[in-house]
C-alpha positions in Angstrom: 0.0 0.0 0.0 1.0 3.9 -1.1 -0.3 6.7 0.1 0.3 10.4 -0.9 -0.3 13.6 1.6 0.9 16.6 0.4 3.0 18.5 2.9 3.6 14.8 4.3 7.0 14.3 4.0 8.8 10.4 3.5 5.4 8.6 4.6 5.6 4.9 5.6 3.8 1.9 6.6 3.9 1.8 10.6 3.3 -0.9 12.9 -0.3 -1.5 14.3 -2.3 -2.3 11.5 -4.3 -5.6 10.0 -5.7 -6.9 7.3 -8.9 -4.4 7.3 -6.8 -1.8 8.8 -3.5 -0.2 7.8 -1.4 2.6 9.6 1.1 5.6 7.9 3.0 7.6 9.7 5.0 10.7 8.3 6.5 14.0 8.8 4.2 17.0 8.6 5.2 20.2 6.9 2.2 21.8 5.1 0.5 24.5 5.6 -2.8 24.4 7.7 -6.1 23.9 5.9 -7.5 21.2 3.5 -5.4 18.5 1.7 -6.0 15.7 -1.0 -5.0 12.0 0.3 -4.5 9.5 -1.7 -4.5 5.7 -1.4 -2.7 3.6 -3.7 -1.9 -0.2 -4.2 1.7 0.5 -4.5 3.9 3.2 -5.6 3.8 2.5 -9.3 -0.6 2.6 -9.3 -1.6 5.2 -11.5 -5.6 5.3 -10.1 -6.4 5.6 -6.5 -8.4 3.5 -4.3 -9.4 5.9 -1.9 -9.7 9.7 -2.6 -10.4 12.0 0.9 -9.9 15.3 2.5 -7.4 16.2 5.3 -7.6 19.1 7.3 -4.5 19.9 8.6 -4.1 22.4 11.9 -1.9 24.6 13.1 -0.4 23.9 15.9 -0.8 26.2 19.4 2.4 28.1 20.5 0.9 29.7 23.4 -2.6 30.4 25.4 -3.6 32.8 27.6 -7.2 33.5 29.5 -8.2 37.1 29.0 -11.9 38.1 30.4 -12.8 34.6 30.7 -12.0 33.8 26.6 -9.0 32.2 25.4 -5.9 33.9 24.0 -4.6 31.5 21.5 -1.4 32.4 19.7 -0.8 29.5 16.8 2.7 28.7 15.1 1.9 30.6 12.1 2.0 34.1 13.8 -2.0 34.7 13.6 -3.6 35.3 17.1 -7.1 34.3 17.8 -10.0 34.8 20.8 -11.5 31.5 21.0 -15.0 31.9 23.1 -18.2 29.8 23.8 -21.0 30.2 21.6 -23.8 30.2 24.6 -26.6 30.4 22.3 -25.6 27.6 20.2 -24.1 25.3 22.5 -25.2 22.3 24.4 -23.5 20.4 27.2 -22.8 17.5 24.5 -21.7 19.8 21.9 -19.8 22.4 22.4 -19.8 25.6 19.3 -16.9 28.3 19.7 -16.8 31.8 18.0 -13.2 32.0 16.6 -12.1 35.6 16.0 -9.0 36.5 14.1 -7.4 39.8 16.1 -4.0 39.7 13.5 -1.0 37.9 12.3 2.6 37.9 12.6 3.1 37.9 16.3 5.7 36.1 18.3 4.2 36.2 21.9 1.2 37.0 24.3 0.6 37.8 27.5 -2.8 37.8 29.3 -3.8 40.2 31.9 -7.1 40.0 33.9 -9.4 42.0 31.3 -6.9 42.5 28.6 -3.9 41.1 26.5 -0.7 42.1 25.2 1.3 40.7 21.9 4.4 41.0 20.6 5.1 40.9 17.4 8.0 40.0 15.0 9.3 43.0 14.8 9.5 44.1 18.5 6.0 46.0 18.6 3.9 45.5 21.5 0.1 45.2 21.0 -2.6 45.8 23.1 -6.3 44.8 23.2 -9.2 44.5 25.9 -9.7 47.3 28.8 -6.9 50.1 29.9 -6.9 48.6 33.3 -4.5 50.8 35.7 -3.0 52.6 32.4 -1.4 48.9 30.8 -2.0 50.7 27.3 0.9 53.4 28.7 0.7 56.1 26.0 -1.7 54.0 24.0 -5.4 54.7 23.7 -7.2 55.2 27.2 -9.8 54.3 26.5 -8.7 51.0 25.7 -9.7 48.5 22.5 -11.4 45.6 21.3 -8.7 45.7 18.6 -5.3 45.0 18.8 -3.2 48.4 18.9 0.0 49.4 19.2 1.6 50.6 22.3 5.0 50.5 22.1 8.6 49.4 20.2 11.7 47.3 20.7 10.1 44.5 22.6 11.1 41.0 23.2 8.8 40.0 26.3 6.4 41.4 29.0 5.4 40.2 32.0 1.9 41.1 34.1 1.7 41.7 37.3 -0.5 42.7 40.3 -3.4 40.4 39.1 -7.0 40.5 41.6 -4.9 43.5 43.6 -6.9 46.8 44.6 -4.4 49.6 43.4 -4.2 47.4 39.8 -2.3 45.8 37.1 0.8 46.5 36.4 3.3 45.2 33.1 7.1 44.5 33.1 8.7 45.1 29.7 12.0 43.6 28.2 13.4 45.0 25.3 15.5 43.7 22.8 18.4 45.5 24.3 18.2 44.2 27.1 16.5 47.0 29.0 13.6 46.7 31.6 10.4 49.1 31.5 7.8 49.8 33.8 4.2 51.2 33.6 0.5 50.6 34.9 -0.3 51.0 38.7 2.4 51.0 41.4 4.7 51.9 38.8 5.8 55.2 39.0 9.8 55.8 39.7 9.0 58.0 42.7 9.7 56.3 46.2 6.4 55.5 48.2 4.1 56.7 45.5 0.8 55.2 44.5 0.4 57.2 41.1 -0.1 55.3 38.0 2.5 55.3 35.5 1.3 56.1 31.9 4.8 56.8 30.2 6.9 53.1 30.4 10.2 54.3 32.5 13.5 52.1 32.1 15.2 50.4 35.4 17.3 48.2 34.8 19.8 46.8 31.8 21.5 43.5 30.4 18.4 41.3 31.2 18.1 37.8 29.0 14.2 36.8 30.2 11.8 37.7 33.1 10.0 35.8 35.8 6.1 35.1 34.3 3.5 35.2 37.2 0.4 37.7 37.4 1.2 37.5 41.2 4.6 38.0 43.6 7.9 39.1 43.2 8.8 40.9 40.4 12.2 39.4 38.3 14.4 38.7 35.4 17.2 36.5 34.3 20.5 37.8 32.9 22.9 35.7 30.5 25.1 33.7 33.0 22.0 32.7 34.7 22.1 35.1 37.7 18.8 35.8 39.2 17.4 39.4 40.3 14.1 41.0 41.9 13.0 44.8 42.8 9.9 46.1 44.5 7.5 48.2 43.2 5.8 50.9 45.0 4.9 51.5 47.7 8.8 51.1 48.3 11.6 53.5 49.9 13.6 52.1 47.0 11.3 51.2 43.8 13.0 49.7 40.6 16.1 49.4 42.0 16.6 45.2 40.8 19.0 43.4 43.8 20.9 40.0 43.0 19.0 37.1 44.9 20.4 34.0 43.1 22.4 32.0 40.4 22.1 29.2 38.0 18.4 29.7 36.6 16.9 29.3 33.2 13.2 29.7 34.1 11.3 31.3 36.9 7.6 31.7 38.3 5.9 33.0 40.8 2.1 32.5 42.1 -0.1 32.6 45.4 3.2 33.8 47.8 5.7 32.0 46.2 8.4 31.4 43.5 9.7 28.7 41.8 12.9 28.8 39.7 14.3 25.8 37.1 17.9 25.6 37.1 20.3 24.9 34.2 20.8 21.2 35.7 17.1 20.8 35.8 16.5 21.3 39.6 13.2 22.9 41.0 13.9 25.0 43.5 11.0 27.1 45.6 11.1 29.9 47.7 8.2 31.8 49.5 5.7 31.7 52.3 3.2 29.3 50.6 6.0 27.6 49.0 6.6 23.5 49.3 8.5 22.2 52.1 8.8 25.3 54.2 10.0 22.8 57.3 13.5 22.7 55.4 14.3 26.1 55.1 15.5 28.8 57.0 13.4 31.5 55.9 10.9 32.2 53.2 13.4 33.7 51.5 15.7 30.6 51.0 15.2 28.6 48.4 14.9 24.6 48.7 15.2 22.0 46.6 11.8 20.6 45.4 12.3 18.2 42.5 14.1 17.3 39.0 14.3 17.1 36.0 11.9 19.8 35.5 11.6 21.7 31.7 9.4 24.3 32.2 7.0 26.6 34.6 3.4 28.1 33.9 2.0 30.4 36.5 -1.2 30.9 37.1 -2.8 33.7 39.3 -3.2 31.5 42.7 -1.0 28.5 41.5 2.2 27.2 39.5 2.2 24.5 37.1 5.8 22.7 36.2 6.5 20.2 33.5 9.4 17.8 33.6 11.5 16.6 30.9 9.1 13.2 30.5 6.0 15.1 30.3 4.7 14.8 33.6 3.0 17.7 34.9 2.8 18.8 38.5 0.6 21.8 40.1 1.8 23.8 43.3 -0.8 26.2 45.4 -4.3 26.6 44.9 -6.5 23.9 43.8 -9.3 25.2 44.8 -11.4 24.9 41.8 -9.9 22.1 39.8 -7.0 24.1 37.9 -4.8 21.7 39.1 -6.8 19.1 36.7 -5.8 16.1 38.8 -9.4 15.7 39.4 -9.8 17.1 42.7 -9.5 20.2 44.4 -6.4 19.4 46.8 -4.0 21.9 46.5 -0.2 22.1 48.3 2.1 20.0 46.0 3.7 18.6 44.1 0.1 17.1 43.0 0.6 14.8 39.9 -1.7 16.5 37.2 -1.1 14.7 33.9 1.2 12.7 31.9 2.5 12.9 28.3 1.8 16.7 28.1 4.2 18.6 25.5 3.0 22.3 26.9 1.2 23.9 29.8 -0.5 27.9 30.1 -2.0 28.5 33.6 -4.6 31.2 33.9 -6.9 33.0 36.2 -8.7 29.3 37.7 -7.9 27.7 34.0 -5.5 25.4 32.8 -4.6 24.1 29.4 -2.1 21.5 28.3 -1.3 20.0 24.4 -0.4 16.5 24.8 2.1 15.1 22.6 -0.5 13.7 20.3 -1.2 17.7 19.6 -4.5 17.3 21.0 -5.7 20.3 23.5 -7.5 19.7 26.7 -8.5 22.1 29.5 -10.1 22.3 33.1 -13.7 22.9 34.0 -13.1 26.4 34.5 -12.0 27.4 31.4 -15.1 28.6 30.0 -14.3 27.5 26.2 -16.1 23.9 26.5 -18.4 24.4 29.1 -21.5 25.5 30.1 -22.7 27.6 32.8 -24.5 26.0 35.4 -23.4 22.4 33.7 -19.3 22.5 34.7 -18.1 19.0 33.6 -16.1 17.0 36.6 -12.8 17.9 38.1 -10.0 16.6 35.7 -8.6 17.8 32.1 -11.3 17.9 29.2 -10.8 17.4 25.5 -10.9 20.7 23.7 -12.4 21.7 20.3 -9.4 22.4 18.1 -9.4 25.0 14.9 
């Protein structure tokens, strides 16, 4: 048997199949959208047996949970609101409204009512509402519309998520320099005023600590870790050495957890793991390894290691965790074979390394309100 996929590079007969059932396995490379497959006898057949459509997808590079809808940033660049379709669903079928907000972008990050994007050429987006002045010089009035707000950027980082004085963003620029605006922001010692024109702190940064909660932070080259405070501080934006060796670092519910280069989890914090063992919540002890990445979510930290298991820390108070209960602490075991995690407000998603999507009840794309499916991770609709 032959088959031909275009954008399917050196297909081949796999293990697995029968007489009434056959298996292929290839690489993929095509584009997303609809694709002629062909079946064939052998490789020298001329007519085909079987003649069908296959729609391919693009994969998911990121997601984020603004206003209770789904960020989604795909491979290709384009970024997307993904939303339930209340009218038209049902608790056995779930229909989505899919809106395009633009393409070429590189990044997102989701605040609490709004969302920021970076694009491939260092412009930072904005969409949503102007919460505590997060569009900085951009419109006030905020947008339902991506619009720009700024230049040179690389990555951003939210902050002050579910706070009374407001959100606040973080901004690394390709140079290496670190910008601050939005509420508690302002340069001034022990001021409250919000910041509307993004003010530099700090330079030589490689990466910054992700977490909508907790101490603020970036990475530099050679590993070395390093926080500031915000206001109200005697000494705002002023960033202090705290620790070495780190490629990755979160921070949720009153703590911080921090992958090394070796693969060590380390945490720090007064709600972080095994608090018994350390001096101070401020000293940082070993939790686990083999870890390969951190997602932080507003109340709670999810880490992935190397093999694909996935592991919450914090709150699991309404099933983000999506173990299937609502026992938090950790390290809970979450899930296995999971390629990538995004932690949100009370919503997790993972991709599996099959590429399918799956979520937790609270994530309102795939659920209905009232009808919450059970604790645990739930199959997504995929576009």
């Amino acid at each position: 048997m032959h088959f031909q996929l275009p954008g399917c590079l050196a297909p081949i007969e796999a293990a697995g199949g029968s007489q009434t059932r056959r298996v292929f396995s290839c690489t993929p490379s095509g584009v997303a959208g609809e694709h002629a497959l062909q079946l064939y006898v052998s490789a020298s057949a001329t007519s085909s047996l079987i003649s069908t459509t296959v729609n391919y997808l693009t994969p998911v590079a990121k997601v984020g949970e603004v206003n209770r809808k789904l960020a989604v940033l795909k491979e290709d660049g384009s970024l997307w609101v993904w939303e339930n379709d209340w009218e038209k669903s049902t608790a056995d079928n779930v229909v989505t409204i899919n809106t395009r907000l633009g393409s070429n972008f590189t990044d997102i990050e989701a605040g609490t009512m709004f969302g920021l994007a970076i694009s491939t050429d260092g412009g930072l987006w904005a969409w949503g509402y102007n919460t505590g002045g997060v569009f900085a010089e951009g419109p006030q009035a905020g947008s339902a519309t991506p619009v720009q707000i700024g230049n040179g950027y690389a990555s951003v980082a939210v902050k002050g998520a579910n706070t009374i004085a407001g959100e606040r963003v973080v901004g690394l620029k390709r140079d290496g320099s670190l910008w601050a605006w939005g509420a508690r922001s302002s340069p001034v010692p022990e001021s409250m005023a919000m910041q509307i024109v993004p003010h530099q702190f700090g330079s030589g940064f490689s990466d910054l600590a992700t977490g909508a909660t907790g101490q603020s932070m970036a990475l530099k080259p050679d590993g070395s870790l390093w926080s500031w405070n915000e206001n109200l501080s005697p000494t705002p934006f002023i960033p202090k050495k705290t620790g070495d060796g780190y490629q990755a670092v979160a921070s949720a519910y009153e703590a911080t957890y921090g992958i090394k280069k070796n693969g060590e989890l380390w945490a720090w914090g007064r709600n972080a793991p095994k608090r018994d063992q350390a001096a101070s919540d401020d000293t940082p002890v070993l939790v686990g390894q083999g870890y390969a990445a951190l997602s932080p979510g507003s109340t709670y930290v999810m880490a992935l290691q190397a093999d694909g298991t996935l592991w919450g820390f914090g709150s699991n108070s309404e099933g983000q965790f999506g173990d299937g209960t609502t026992r938090g602490g950790g390290p809970v075991l979450s899930a296995t074979g999971v390629r990538k995690v995004w932690a949100g407000d009370s919503c997790t998603v993972i991709e599996k390394r099959d590429g399918t999507l799956w979520a937790t009840p609270y994530c309102t794309l795939g659920t209905m309100t009232g009808n919450l499916p059970p604790y645990g991770f739930h199959r997504l609709p995929q576009y």
